[in-house]
N, C-alpha and C positions, 0 to 999 in steps of 0.2 A: 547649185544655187548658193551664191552667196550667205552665208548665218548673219543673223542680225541679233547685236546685243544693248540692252538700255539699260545705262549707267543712271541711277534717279540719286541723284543730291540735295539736302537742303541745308541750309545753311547752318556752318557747324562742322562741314562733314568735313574729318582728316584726308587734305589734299594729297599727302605722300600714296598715300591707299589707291584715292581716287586716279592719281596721274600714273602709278605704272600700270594698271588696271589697262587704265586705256590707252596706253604705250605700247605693251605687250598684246593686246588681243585687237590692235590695229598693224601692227607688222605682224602678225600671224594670217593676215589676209582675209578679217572680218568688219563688218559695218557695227557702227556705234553708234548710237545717239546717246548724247548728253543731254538728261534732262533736268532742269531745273523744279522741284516743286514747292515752286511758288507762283508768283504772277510775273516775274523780270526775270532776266538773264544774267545777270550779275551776283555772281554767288558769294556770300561769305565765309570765307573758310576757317578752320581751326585757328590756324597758325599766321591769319590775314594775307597770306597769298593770294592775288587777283588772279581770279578764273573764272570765266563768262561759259554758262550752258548753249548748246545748239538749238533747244528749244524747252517750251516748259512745258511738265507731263501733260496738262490739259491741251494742249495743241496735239500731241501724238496719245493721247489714252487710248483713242480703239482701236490703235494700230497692238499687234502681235508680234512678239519676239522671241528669240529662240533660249537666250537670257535673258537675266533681270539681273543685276549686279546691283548691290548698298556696300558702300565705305563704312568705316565706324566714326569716331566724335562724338566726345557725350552730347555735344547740344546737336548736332546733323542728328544722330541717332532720335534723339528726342523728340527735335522737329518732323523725320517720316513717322514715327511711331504715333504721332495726332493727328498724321492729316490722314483722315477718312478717304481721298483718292489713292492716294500710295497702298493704304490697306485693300482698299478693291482692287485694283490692278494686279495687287500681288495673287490674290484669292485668284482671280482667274485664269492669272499664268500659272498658276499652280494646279486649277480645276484640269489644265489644257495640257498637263503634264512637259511643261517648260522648265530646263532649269533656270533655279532658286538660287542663285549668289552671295553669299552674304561676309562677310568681314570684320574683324574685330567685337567689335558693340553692337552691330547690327543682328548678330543670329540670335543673341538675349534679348534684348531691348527694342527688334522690330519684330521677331521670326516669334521667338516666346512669348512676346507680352501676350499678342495674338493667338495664343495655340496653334499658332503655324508649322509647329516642331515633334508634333504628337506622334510616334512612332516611328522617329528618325533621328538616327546619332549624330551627334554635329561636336562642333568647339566654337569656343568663342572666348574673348581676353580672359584675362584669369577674374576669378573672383566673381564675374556674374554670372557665372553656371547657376546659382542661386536661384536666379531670377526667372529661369525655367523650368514652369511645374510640369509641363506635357512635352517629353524627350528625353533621349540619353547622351551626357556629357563623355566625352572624351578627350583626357587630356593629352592631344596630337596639337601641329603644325595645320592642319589641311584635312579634312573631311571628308568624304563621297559616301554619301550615301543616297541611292536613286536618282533623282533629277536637285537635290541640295548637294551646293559644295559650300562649306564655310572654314573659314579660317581664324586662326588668330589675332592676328595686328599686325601691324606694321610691316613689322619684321622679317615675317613670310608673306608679304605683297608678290612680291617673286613666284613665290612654290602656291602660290594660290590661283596668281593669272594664269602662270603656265600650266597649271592641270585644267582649271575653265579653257583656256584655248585647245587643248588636246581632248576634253572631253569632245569640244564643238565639233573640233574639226575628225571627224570620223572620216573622211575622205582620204587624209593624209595627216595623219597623226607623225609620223617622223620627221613632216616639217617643224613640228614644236621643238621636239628634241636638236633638231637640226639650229631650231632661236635658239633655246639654250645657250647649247655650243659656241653659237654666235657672239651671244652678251656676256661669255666665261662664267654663266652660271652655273656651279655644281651644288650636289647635295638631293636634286631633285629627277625622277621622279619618288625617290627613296623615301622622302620628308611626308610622302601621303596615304593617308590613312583610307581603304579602299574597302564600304563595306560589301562582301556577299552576300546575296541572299535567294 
């Protein structure tokens, strides 16, 4: 069966993050929804690149996904981190042991504010490891720990989709390495921090 992944964006949120996000884990041969949360489709982005969501999270809230992916942007980050639906939805895919996606600003600023992070190592941009009282910082590229993967920024948009799409894809994981290869991306799967436990 097909993996289903929901990218939740609010305005603000860094499109570079956002777009190879869902570049990368739709040629790896998984479903996406884009969600807007807000009430329109038309999203504003960091850097004001026009980019229209597939739907907004209140149209697909009870639906279940296999992920849950957040971009960073300080004002996107800030925007999921008040609305009260983004925090329930998360709460649940998390109760339902779903992975937790997070990037850049998002694993401080949505995952922490929340104690969403309580006894799971993660990263996140520099400098707001702070911001997280309940979890342990690590200064890596890329993350994994249990059903959370988080990332950096930007920079490792790459090393981030491509371990979320290989986590997903447990059917055939060497089709990722196989993208990789594809896009001449190296460095990865080396760049990821892979906790045991």
């Amino acid at each position: 069966m097909q993996k289903k992944v929901a990218v939740l964006l609010a305005d603000g949120f860094e499109e570079g993050e956002a777009v190879v996000f869902i570049d990368v884990v739709r040629r790896s041969g998984m479903h996406i929804d884009v969600l807007a949360c807000k009430n329109d489709l038309v999203m504003k982005t960091y850097f004001g690149t026009r980019i229209s969501a597939d739907f907004t999270l209140e149209e697909k809230f009870e639906q279940d996904y296999d992920a849950v992916m957040m971009p960073g942007g300080p004002e996107g980050t800030d925007n999921l981190t008040n609305n009260s639906l983004v925090i329930e939805f998360l709460k649940r895919h998390i109760a339902k042991n779903k992975y937790i996606c997070a990037l850049c600003s998002s694993p401080a600023k949505v995952l922490g504010k929340h104690d969403l992070l309580e006894g799971k190592y993660f990263t996140t941009g520099s400098g707001l490891e702070g911001l997280v009282e309940k979890g342990d910082y690590l200064d890596k590229k890329v993350v994994v720990d249990g059903n959370f993967i988080t990332g950096k920024g930007l920079g490792v948009s790459f090393d981030f989709a491509l371990t979320v799409a290989q986590t997903l894809r447990t059917d055939d994981p060497d089709h990722i390495l196989w993208q990789a290869d594809h896009i001449y991306y190296e460095g990865w799967p080396e760049s990821v921090e892979r906790i045991s436990r």
